[in-house]
C-alpha positions in Angstrom: 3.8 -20.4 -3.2 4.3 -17.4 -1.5 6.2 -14.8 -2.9 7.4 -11.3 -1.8 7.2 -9.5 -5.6 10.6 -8.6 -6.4 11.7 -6.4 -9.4 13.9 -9.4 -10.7 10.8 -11.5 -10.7 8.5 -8.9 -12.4 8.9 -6.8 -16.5 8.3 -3.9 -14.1 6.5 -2.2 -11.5 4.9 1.7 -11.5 3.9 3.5 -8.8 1.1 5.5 -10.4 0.7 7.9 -7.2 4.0 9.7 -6.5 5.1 9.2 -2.8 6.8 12.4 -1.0 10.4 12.5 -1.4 11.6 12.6 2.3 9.9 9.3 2.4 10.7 7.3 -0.4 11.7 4.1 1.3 14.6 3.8 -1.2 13.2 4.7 -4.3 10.7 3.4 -7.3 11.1 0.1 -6.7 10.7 0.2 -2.3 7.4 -1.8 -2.6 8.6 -4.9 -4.0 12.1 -4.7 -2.3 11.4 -7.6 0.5 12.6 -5.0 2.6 10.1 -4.6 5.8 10.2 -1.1 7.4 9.1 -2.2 11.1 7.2 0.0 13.7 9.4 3.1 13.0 8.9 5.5 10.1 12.0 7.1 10.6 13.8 3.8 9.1 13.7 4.8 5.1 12.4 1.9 4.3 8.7 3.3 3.8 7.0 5.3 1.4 4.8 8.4 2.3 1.8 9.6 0.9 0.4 12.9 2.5 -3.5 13.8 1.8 -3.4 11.4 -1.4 -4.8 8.3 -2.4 -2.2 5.9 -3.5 -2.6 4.0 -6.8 -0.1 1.3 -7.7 0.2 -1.1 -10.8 2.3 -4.2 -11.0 3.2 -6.1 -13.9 3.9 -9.7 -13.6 5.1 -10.4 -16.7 2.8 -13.0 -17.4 -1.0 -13.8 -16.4 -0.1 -15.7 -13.7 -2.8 -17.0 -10.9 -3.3 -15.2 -8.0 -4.2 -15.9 -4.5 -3.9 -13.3 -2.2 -3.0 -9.7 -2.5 -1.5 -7.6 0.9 0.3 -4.3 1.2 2.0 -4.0 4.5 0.8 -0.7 6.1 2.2 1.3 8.9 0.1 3.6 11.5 1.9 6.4 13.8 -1.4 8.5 14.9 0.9 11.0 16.8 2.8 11.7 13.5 -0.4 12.4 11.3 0.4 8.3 9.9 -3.0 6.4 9.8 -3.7 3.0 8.0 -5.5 3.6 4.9 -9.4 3.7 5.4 -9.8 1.1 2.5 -7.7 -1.2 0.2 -9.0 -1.9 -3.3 -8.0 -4.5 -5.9 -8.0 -4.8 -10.0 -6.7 -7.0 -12.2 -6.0 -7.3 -16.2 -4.7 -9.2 -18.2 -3.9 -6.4 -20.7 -3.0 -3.2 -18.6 -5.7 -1.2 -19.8 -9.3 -2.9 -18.8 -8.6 -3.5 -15.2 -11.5 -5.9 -13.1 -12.4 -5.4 -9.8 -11.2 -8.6 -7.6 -12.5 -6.8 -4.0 -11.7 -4.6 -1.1 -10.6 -4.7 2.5 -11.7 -2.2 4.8 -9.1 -1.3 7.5 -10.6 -2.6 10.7 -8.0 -1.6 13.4 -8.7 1.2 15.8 -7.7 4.9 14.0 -7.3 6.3 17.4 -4.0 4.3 19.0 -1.1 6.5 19.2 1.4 3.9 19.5 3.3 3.1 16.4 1.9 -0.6 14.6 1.9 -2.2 11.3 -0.4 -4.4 9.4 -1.0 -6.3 6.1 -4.4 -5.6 4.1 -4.6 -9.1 2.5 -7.5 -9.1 0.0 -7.7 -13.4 -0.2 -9.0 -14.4 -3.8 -9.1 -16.8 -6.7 -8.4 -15.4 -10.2 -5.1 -14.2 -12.2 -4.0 -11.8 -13.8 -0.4 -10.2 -15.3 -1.8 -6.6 -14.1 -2.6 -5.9 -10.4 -3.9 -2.4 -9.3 -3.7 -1.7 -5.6 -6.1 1.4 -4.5 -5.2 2.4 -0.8 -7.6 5.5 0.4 -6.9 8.0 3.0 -8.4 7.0 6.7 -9.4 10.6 6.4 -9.6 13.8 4.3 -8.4 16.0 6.7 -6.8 15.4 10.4 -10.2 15.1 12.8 -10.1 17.9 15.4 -9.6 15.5 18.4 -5.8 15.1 17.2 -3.2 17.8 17.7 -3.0 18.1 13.8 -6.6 18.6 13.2 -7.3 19.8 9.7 -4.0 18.7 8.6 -3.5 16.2 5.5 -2.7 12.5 6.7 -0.2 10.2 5.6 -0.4 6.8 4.4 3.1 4.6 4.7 3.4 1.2 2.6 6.4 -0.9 2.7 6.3 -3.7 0.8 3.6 -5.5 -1.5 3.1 -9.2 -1.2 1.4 -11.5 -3.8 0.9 -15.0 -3.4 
């Protein structure tokens, strides 16, 4: 069944890691919207994270099984935007003691400059009423073959998808 996570479908949702406000893709709950940002940043429906690792938690409201977990990720080199390095996942049943269901590591090149997007999907069998989404930085700082070198990068998320 899958199922773009919606806030009517979920007790709540919390964005541990707070996204910069010029890029808030319309506000707390912009990850679980259903709203897709496509290849432009400029849109407002993504939210930016400069020189941070991004931590989200989702509550289902119930332990409920899960089969795949993506966050839909955008990359615009020439504005500092890169896909996030790595993606990890946790899941509890309890908020509190979180499991580690796996990773994805991003495998698309980090030196395109065209604008692109791209879902993470970490594929698994388990459940859970808590998810955890890690999403790490492509880089610390800006590599000194880019204009920005030794800048902080962004990472962009629109939208979280569990099936």
């Amino acid at each position: 069944f899958p199922v773009t996570i919606s806030t009517h479908y979920m007790d709540y949702y919390i964005s541990v890691t707070e996204y910069n406000n010029p890029y808030n893709g319309g506000g707390r709950d912009a990850l679980v919207d259903g709203v897709r940002g496509g290849d432009d940043f400029r849109t407002g429906s993504w939210q930016g994270w400069q020189g941070k690792t991004v931590e989200t938690v989702l509550d289902l409201g119930a332990v409920k099984p899960i089969t795949s977990i993506s966050v839909s990720v955008l990359q615009e080199a020439k504005s500092w935007i890169w896909f996030p390095a790595k993606m990890e996942v946790l899941v509890s049943d309890d908020g509190n003691k979180f499991t580690p269901a796996g990773y994805v590591l991003n495998e698309k090149p980090l030196d395109t400059m065209e604008s692109q997007t791209n879902e993470m999907t970490k594929t698994m069998r388990g459940q859970g009423r808590y998810v955890k989404i890690i999403l790490y930085q492509a880089f610390e700082k800006i590599p000194d073959w880019h204009l920005g070198a030794g800048g902080k990068p962004w990472i962009f998320a629109d939208e979280i998808i569990i099936r």
